[in-house]
KOLNU-225292 format. One record per residue (C-alpha): residue number from 1; z, y, x; residue in one letter. Coordinates in steps of 0.05 Angstrom, whole numbers, plus 5000, padded with zeros to 4 digits. Each point is the difference from the previous one (the first is absolute). Layout:
BEGIN
   resi     pz     py     px   resn
    NUM      Z      Y      X      A
...
//
This chain:
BEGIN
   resi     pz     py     px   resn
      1   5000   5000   5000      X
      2   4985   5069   5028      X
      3   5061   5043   5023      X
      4   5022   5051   4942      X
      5   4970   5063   5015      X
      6   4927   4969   5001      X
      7   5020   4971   4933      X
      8   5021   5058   4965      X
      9   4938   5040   5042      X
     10   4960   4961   4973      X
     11   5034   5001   4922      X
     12   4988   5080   5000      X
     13   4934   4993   5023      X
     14   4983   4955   4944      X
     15   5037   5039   4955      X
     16   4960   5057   5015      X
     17   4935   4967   4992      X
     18   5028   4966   4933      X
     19   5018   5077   4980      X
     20   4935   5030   5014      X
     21   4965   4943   4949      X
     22   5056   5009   4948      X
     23   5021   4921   5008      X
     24   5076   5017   4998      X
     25   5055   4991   4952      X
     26   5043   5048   4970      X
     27   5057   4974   5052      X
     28   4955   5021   5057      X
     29   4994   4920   5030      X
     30   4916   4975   4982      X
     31   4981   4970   4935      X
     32   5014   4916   4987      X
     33   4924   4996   5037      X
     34   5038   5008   5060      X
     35   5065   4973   4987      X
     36   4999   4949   5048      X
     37   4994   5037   5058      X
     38   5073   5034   4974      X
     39   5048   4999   5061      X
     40   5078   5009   4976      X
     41   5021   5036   5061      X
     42   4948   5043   5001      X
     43   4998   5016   4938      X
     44   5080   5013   4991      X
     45   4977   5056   5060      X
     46   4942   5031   4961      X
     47   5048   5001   4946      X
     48   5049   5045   5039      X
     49   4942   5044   5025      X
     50   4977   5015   4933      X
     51   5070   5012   4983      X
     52   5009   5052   5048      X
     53   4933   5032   5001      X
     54   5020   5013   4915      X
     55   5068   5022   5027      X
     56   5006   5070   4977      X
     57   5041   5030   5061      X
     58   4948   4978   5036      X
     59   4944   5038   4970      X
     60   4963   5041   5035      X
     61   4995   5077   4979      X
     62   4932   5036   4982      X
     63   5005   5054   5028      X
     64   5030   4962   5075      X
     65   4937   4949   4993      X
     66   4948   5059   4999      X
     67   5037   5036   5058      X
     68   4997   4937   5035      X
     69   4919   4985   4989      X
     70   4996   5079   5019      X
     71   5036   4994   5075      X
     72   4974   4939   5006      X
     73   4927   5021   4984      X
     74   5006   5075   5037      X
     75   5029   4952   5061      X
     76   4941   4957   5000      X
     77   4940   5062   4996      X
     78   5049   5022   5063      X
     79   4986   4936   5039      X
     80   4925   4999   4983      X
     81   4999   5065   5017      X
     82   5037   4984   5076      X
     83   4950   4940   5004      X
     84   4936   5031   4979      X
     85   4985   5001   5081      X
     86   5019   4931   5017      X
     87   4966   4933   4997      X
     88   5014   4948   4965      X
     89   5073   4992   4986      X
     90   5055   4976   4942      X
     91   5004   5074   4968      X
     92   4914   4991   4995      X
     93   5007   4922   4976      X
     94   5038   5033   4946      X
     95   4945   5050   4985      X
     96   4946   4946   4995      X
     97   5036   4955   4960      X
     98   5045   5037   4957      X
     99   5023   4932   4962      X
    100   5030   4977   5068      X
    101   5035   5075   5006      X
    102   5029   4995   4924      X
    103   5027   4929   5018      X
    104   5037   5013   5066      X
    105   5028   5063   4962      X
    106   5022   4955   4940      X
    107   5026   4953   5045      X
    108   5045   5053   5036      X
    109   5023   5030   4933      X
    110   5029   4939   4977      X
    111   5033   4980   5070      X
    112   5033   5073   4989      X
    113   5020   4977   4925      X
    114   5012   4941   5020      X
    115   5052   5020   5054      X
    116   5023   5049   4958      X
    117   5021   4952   4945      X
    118   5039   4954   5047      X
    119   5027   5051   5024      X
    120   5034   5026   4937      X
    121   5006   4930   4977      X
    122   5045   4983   5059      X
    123   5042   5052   4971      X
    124   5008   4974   4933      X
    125   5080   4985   4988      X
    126   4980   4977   4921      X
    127   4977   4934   4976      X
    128   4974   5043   4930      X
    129   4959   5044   5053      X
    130   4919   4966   4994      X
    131   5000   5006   5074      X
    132   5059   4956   5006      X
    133   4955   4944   5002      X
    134   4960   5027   5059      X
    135   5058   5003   5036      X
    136   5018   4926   4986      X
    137   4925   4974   5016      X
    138   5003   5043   5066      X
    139   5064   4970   5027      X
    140   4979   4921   4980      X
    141   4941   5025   5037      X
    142   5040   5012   5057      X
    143   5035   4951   4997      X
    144   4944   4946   4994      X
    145   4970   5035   5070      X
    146   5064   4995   5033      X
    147   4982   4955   5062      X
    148   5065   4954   5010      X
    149   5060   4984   4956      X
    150   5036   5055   5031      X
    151   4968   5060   4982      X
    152   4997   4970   4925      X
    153   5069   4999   4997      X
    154   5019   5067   5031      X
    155   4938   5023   4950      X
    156   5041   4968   4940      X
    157   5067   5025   5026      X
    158   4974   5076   5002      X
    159   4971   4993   4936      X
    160   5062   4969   4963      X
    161   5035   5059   5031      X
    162   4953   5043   4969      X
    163   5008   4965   4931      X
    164   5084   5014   5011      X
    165   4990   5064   5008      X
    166   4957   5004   4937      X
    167   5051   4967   4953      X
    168   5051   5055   5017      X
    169   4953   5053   4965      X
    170   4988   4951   4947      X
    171   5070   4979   4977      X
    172   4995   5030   4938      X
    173   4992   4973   4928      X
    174   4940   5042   4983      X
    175   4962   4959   5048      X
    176   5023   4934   4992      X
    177   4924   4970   5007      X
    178   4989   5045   5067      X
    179   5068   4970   5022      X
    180   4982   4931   4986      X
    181   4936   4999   5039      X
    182   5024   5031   5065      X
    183   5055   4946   4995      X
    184   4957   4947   4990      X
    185   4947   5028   5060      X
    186   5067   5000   5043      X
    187   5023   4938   4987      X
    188   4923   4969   5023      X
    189   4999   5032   5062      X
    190   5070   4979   5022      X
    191   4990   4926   4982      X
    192   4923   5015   5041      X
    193   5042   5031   5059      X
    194   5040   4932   4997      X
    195   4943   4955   5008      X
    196   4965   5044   5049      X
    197   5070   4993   5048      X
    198   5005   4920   4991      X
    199   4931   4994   5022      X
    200   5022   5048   5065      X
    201   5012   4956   5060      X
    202   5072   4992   5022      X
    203   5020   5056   5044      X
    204   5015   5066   5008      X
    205   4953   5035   4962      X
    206   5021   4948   4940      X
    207   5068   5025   5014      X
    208   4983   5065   4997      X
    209   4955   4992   4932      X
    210   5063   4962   4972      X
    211   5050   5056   5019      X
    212   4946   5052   4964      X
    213   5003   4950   4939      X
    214   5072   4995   4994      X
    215   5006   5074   5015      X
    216   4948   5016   4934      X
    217   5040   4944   4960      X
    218   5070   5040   5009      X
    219   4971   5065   4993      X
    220   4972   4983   4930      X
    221   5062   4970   4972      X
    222   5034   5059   5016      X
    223   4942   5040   4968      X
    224   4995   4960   4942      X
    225   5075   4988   4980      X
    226   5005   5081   5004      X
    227   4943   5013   4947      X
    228   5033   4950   4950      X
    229   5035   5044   4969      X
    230   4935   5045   4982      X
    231   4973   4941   4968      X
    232   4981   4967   4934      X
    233   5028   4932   4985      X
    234   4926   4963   5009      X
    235   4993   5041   5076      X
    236   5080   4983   5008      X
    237   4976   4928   4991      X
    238   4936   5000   5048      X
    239   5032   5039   5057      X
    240   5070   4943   4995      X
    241   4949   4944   5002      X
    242   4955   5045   5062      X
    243   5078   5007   5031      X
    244   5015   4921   4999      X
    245   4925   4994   5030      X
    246   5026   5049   5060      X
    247   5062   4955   5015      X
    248   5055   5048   4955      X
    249   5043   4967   4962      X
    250   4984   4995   4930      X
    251   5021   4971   4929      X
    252   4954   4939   4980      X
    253   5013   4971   4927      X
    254   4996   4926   4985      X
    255   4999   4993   4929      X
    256   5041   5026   4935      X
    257   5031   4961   4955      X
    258   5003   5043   4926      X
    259   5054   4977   4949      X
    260   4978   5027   4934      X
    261   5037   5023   4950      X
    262   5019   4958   4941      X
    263   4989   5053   4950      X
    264   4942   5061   5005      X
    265   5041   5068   5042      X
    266   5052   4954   5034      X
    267   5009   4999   5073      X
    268   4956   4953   5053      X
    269   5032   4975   5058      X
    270   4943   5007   5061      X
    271   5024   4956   5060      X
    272   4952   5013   5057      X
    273   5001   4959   5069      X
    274   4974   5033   5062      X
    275   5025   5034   5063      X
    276   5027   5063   5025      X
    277   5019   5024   4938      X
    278   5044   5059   5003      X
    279   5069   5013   4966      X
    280   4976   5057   4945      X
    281   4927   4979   4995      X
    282   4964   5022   4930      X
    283   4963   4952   4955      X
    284   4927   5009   4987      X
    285   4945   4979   4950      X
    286   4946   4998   4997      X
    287   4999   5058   5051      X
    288   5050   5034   4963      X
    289   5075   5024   5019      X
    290   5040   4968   4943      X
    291   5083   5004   4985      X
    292   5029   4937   5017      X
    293   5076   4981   5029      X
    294   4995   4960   5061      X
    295   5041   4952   5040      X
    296   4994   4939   5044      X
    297   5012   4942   4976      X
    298   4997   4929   5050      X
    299   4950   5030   5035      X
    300   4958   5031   4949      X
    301   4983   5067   4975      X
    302   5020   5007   4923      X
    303   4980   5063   4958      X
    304   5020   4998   4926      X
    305   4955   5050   4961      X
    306   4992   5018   4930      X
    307   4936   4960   4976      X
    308   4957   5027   4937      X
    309   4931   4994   4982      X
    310   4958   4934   4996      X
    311   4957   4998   5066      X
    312   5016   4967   5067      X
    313   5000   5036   5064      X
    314   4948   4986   5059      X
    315   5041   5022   5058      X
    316   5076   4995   5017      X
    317   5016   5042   5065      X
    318   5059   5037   5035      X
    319   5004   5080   5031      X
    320   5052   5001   5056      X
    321   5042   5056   5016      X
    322   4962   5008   5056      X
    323   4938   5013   4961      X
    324   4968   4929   5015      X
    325   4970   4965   4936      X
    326   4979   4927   4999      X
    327   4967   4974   4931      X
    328   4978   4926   4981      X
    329   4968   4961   4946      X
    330   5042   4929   5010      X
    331   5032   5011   4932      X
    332   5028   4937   4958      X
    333   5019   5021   4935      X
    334   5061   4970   4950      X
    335   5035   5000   4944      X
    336   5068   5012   4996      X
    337   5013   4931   4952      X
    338   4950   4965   5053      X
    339   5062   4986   5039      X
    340   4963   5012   5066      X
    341   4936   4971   4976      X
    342   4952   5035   5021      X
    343   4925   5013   4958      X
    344   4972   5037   5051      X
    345   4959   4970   5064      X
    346   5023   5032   5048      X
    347   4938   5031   5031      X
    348   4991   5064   4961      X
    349   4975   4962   4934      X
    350   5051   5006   4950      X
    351   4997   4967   4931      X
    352   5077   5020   4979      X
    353   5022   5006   4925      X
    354   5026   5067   4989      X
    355   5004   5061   5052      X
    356   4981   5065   5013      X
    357   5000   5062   5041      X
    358   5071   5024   5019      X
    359   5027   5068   4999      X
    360   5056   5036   4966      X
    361   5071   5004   5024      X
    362   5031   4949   5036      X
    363   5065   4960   4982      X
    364   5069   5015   5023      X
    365   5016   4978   5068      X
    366   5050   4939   4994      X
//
């Protein structure tokens, strides 16, 4: 197979040609007549071109495009001018042929845009910005030219950092989905960075990778443990799971155990199993803080809430004082006259008589 840029060299010539005779589809890509020679990776990068060309902060203004053809004409009567005397030279060539002159200037226009959007894409601190993608295709670029194990991973390790530092302007709950992404984009290029150093030969440049790893790792759970506070319950979640991925310690839920009420706004006992639990933690469902009393009981974790309505939750988790939250969907669901028979499966499928969604007030300590 030919290396990528003389694939997608030769996608935008054919797209041009396709153009030209009106043979493509609405999405830009050629009509089914042609659908075989479709190439995913190129096309995913056509795609992001198009995407970019249509971007509106990237549009160019009238009024600087006609100022630009007007220096860039006035320059060119100059260097005829200069070269009238000469022989034959590249200025003249240009003269002859004035297709080969409005190529080569085409060409260096879009090397200029082209640098210029890279430039302010490497910028980009927003996964909502379009150009945020650029910025992600340039560094896997980098990354896949890297020429030994090594420089991927101290690629990956700068780019994670840059990913950090992202999430502390994005701690916010107006942009949960921005927040999510950069996470997510973090989290890759650590576990990359990982592989990259095991593949490193023993030594001491694998020590020193390893030392820059572990560095990164603490930095980021010290990061990410301070912006918990600033966060929704779903981002609380994500970053405590990211945390236990970096080596913190972390809450991890094994499954809930829900007593139901015998009778509709009684109280359910939830007994949860799992570890590092704290003293004080806060019951959720479904996502959502509810009132509970707490206490532990032979090892487990027992809320008793008020339970109304007639619909079963989907998630059982925990907020710690500290502002970790861990969440599961291990839930077995029972009667209260089951007498510790269970109905539910244990897996997240429950088919329990009975049940609801708690809330309310919750009983009098005892």
């Amino acid at each position: 197979m030919n290396p990528l840029p003389e694939r997608l060299n030769d996608r935008l010539e054919q797209l041009n040609t396709l153009s030209r005779n009106g043979e493509l589809s609405p999405d830009g890509f050629p009509l089914p007549i042609h659908a075989s020679d479709r190439d995913p990776e190129i096309d995913e990068l056509v795609s992001l071109a198009r995407r970019v060309q249509s971007a509106p902060s990237l549009q160019v203004h009238p009024d600087f495009a006609w100022q630009l053809e007007r220096r860039i004409l006035i320059h060119k009567a100059a260097l005829r001018h200069e070269q009238a005397a000469r022989g034959w030279s590249f200025p003249r060539l240009l003269h002859v042929h004035p297709l080969f002159g409005i190529a080569i200037g085409l060409c260096l226009l879009l090397l200029v845009l082209g640098t210029g959007v890279l430039a302010v894409a490497a910028q980009v601190s927003n996964p909502d910005n379009p150009l945020y993608k650029v910025k992600r295709w340039e560094q896997h670029v980098q990354v896949s030219l890297a020429n030994s194990p090594g420089n991927q991973a101290e690629l990956d390790l700068q780019f994670a950092r840059d990913r950090l530092d992202m999430l502390v302007n994005l701690a916010d709950p107006a942009q949960q989905g921005a927040y999510q992404q950069a996470l997510m984009d973090m989290d890759q290029q650590v576990s990359t960075a990982i592989k990259a150093i095991h593949a490193v030969p023993a030594g001491a440049y694998h020590d020193r990778l390893a030392s820059e790893l572990a560095t990164f790792q603490l930095d980021a759970r010290h990061t990410l443990r301070g912006l918990l506070s600033q966060l929704a319950v779903s981002e609380r979640l994500l970053t405590t799971a990211e945390l236990g991925r970096l080596g913190d310690t972390v809450p991890l839920l094994k499954g809930v155990v829900i007593v139901l009420p015998a009778h509709p706004n009684g109280h359910a006992s939830i007994s949860i199993s799992g570890q590092d639990i704290q003293p004080g933690a806060q019951l959720l469902v479904d996502g959502q803080l509810v009132m509970a009393h707490s206490s532990l009981q032979n090892g487990l974790n027992i809320f008793v809430a008020t339970w109304t309505g007639d619909q079963h939750p989907h998630s059982i988790g925990i907020l710690n004082p500290d502002r970790t939250a861990a969440q599961t969907t291990l839930i077995t669901l029972q009667n209260s006259n089951d007498h510790g028979n269970g109905n539910g499966d244990g897996s997240g499928n429950r088919n329990g008589n009975g049940g609801g969604k708690p809330g309310g007030t919750p009983p009098p300590s005892h």
